[in-house]
BAFI-3210 file (N, C-alpha, C; in Angstrom, 3 decimals, decimal comma, padded with zeros to 6 digits):
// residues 149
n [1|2|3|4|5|6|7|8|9|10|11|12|13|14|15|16|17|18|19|20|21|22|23|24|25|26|27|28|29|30|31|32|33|34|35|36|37|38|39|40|41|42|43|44|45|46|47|48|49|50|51|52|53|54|55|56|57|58|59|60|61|62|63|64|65|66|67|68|69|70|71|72|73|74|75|76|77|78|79|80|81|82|83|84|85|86|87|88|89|90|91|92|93|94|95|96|97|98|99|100|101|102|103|104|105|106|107|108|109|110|111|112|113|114|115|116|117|118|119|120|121|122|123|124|125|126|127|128|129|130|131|132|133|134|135|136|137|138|139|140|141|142|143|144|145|146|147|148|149]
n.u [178,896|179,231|177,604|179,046|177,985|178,353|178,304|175,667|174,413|175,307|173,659|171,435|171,063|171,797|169,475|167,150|167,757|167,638|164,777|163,924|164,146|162,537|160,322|160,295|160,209|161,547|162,464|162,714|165,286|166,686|166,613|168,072|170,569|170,688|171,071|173,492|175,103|174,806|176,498|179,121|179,908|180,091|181,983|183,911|184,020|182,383|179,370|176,591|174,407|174,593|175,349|172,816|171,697|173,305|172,601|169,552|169,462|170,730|169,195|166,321|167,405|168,151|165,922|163,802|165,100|164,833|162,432|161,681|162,830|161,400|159,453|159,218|159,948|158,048|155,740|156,254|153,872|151,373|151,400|149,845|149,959|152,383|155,068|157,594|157,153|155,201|155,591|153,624|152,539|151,510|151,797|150,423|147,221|144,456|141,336|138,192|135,877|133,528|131,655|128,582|128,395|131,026|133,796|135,697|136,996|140,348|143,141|145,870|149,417|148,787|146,187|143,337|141,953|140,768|139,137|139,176|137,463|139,495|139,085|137,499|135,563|133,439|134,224|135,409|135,789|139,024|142,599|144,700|146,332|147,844|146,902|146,938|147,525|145,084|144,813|143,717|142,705|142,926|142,941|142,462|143,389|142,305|144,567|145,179|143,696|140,304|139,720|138,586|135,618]
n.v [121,753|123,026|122,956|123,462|125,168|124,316|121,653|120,961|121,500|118,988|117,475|117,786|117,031|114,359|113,434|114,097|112,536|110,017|110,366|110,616|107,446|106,687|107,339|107,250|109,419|110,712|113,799|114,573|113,358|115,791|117,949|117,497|117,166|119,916|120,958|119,628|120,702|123,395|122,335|122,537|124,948|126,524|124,893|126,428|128,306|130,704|132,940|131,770|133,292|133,217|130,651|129,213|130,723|129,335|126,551|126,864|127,549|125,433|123,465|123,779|124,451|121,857|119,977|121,469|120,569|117,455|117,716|118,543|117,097|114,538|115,168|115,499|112,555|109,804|108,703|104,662|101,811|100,515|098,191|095,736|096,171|096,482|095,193|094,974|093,937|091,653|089,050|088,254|089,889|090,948|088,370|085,918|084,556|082,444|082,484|081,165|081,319|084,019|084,994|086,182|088,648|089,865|088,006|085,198|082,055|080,733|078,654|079,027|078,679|075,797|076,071|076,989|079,948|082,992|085,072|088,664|090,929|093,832|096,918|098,915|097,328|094,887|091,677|089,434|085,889|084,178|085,155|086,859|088,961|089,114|092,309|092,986|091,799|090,537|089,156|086,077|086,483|087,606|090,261|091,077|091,650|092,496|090,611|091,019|094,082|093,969|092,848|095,118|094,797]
n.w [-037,777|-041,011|-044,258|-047,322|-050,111|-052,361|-051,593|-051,100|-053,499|-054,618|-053,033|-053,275|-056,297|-056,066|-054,542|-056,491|-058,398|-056,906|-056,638|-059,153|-059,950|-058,391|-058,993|-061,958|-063,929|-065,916|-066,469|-064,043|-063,900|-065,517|-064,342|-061,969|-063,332|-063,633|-061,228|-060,621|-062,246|-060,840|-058,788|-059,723|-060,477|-058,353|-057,222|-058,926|-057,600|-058,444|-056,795|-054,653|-055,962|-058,539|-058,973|-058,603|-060,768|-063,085|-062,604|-062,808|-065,512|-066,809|-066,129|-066,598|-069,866|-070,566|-069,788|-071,539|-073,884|-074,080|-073,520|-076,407|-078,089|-077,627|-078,408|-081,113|-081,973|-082,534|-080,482|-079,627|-080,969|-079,482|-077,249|-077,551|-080,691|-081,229|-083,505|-082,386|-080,042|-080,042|-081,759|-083,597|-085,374|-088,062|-089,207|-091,276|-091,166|-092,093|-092,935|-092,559|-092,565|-091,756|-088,620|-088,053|-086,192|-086,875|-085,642|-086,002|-086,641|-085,880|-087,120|-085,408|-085,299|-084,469|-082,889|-081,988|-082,275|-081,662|-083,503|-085,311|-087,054|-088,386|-089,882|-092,295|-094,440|-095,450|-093,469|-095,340|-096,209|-096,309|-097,004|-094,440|-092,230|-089,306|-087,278|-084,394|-081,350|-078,579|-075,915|-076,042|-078,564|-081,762|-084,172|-087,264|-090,154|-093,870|-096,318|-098,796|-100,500|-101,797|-105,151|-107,515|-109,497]
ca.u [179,423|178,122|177,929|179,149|176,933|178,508|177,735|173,872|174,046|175,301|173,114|169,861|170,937|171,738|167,840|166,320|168,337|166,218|163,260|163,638|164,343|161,428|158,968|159,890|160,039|162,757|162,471|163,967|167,182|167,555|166,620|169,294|171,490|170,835|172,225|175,057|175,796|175,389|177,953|179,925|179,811|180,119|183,364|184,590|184,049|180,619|178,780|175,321|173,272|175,224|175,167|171,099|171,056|173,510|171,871|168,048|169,838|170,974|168,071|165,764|167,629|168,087|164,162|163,514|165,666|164,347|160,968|161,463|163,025|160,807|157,897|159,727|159,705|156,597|156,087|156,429|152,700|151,091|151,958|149,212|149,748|153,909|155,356|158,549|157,026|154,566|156,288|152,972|152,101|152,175|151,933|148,795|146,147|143,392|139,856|137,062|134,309|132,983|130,311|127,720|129,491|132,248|134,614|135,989|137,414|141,273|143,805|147,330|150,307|148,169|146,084|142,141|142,218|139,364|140,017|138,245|137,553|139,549|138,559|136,197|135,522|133,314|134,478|135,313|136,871|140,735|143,765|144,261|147,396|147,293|147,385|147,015|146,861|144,287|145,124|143,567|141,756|143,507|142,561|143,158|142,341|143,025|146,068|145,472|142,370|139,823|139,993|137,506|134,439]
ca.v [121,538|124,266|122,442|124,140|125,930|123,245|120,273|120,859|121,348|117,962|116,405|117,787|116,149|113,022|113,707|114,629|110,919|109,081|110,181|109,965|106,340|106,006|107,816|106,911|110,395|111,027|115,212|114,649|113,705|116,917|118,896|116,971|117,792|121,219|120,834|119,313|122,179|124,530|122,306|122,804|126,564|126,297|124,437|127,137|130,366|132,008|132,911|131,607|134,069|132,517|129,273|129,074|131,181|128,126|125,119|126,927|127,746|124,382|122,511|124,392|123,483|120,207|120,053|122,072|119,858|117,197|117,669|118,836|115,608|113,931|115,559|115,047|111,128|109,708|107,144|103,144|101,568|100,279|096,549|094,827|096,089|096,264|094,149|094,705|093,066|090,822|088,751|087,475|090,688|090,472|087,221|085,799|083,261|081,697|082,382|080,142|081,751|084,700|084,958|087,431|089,639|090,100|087,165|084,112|080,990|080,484|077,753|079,903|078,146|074,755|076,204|077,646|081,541|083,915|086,410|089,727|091,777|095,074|097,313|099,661|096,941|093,978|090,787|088,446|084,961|083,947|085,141|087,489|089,459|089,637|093,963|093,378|090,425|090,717|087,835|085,097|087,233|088,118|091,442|090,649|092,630|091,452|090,609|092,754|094,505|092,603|093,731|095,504|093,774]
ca.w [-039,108|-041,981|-045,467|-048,550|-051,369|-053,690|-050,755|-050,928|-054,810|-055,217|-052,131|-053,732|-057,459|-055,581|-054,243|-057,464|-058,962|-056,555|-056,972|-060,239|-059,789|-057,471|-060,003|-063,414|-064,336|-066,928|-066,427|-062,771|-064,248|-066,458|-063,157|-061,397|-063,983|-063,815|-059,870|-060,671|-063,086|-059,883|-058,097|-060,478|-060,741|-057,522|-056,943|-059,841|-057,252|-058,513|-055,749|-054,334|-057,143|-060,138|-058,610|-059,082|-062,237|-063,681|-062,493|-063,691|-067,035|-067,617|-066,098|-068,052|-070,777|-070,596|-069,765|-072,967|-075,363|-074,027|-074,714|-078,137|-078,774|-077,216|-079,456|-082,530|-082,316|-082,208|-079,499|-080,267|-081,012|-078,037|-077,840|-078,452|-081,471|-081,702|-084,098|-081,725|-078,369|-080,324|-083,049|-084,288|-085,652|-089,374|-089,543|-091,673|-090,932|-093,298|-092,211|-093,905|-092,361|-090,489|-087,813|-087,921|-085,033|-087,068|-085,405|-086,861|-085,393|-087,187|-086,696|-085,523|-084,227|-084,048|-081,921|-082,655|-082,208|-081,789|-085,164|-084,844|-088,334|-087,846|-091,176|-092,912|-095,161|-094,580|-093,455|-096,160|-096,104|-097,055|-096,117|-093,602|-091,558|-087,866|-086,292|-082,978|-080,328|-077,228|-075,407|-077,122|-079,542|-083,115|-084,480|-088,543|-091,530|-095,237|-096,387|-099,840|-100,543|-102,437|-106,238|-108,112|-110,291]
c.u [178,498|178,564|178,228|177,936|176,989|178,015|176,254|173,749|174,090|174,275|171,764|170,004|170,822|169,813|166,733|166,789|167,386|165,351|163,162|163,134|162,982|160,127|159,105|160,053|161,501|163,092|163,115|165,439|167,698|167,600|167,704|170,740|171,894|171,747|173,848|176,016|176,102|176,764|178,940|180,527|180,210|181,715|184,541|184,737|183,084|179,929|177,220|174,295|173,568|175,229|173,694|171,026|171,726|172,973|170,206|168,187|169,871|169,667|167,117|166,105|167,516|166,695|163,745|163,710|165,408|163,145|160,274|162,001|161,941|158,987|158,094|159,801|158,419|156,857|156,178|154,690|152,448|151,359|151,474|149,069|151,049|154,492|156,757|158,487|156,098|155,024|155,106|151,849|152,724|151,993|150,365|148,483|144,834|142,219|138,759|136,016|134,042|131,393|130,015|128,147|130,533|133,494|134,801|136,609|138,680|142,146|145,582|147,946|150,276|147,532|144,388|141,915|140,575|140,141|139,021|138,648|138,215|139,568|137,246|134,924|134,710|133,826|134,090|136,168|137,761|141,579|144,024|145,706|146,747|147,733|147,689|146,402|146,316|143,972|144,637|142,621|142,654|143,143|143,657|142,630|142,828|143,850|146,049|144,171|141,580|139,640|138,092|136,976|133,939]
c.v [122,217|123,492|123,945|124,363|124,146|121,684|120,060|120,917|119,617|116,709|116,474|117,252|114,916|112,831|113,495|113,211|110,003|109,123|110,096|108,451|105,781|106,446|107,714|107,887|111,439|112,681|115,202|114,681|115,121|118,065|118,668|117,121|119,355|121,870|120,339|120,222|123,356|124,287|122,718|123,818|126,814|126,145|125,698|128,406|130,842|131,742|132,454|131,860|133,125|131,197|129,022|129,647|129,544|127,264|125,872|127,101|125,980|123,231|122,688|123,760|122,331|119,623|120,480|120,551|118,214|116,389|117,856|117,346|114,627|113,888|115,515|113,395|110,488|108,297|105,830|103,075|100,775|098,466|095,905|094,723|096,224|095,554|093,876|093,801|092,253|090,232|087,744|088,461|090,927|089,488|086,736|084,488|083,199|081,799|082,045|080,864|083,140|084,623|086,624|088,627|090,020|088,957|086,225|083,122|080,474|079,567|078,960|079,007|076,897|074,780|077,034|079,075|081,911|084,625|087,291|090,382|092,945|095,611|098,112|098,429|095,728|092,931|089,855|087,116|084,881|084,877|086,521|087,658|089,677|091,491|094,237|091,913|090,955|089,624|086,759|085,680|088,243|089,617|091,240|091,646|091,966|091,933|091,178|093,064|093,958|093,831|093,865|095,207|094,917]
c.w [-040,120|-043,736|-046,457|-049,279|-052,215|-052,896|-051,488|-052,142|-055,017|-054,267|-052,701|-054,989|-056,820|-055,378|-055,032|-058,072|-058,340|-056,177|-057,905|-060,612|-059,185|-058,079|-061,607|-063,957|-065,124|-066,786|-065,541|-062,674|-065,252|-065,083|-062,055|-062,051|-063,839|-061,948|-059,471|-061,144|-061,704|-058,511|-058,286|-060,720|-059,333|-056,712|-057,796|-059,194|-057,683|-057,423|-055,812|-055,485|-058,074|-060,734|-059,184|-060,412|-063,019|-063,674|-063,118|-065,053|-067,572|-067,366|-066,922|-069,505|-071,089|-071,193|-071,430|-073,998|-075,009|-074,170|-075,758|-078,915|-078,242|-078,145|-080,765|-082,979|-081,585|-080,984|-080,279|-080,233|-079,816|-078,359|-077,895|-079,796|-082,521|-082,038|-082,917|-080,607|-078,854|-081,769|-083,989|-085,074|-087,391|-089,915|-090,324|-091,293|-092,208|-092,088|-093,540|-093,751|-091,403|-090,102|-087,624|-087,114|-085,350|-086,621|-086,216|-085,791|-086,623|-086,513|-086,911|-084,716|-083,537|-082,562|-082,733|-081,958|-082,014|-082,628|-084,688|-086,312|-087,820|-089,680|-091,855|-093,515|-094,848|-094,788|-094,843|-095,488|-097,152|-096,281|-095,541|-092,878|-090,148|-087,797|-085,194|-082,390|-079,058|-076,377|-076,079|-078,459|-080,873|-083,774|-085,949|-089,444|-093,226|-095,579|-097,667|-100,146|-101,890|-104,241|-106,996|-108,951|-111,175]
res [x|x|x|x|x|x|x|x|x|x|x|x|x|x|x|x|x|x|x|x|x|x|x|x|x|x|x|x|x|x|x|x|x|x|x|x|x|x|x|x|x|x|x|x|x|x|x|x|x|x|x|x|x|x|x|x|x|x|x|x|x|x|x|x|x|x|x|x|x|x|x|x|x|x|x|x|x|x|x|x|x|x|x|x|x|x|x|x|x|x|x|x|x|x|x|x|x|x|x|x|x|x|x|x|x|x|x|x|x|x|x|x|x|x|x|x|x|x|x|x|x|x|x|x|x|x|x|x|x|x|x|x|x|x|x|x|x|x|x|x|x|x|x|x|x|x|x|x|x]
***
């Protein structure tokens, strides 16, 4: 039994799908695309040559556009520090006191926090926005900048 041109186009996308799947690797599917395109071309009558120029044209492509979109939006912020996957980002706390090291000890959520100064600026006390959570450790900076004397 002798497979078709267009068989093996669509057995190597199938191929290139799960490994995608099995590596995470979002580029696999435009390269799998670009095989499907040579099935395609394929099933249409262009021979063998035309077959590969299509599927490297469009994979290529794909690939390309892509990664221009992909470089045009900036990634999400990492999530200790994403208001999207941490909904306590934003949120302010009251700090009475800081310790020499920069930390503080704040009451969030009825619950006593480690605070961490994040800021050029030095630690003052009062009120205070969380930036980033590090498991039990707050990362705050002030909630408006302290006014000028």
């Amino acid at each position: 039994m002798e497979l078709s041109a267009p068989t093996l186009w669509w057995l190597l996308s199938g191929a290139l799908i799960v490994a995608e799947l099995l590596s995470g690797t979002f580029y696999l599917l435009m390269i799998a695309l670009g095989a499907a395109a040579g099935a395609l071309s394929g099933h249409a009558g262009a021979g063998v040559s035309a077959q590969i120029v299509v599927a490297a044209l469009v994979a290529g492509g794909a690939t390309a556009v892509w990664h221009l979109r992909r470089a045009r939006h900036p990634r999400s912020a990492p999530a200790a520090s994403n208001p999207d996957v941490l909904l306590d980002i934003g949120q302010p706390v009251r700090v009475e006191a800081w310790q020499d090291d920069g930390t503080a000890t704040v009451q969030y959520r009825g619950a006593a926090w480690q605070a961490r100064h994040v800021g050029a600026l030095p630690p003052q006390p009062g009120a205070h926005i969380i930036v980033a959570v590090h498991g039990t450790r707050l990362d705050v900076t002030p909630a408006s900048p302290p006014s000028a004397r």
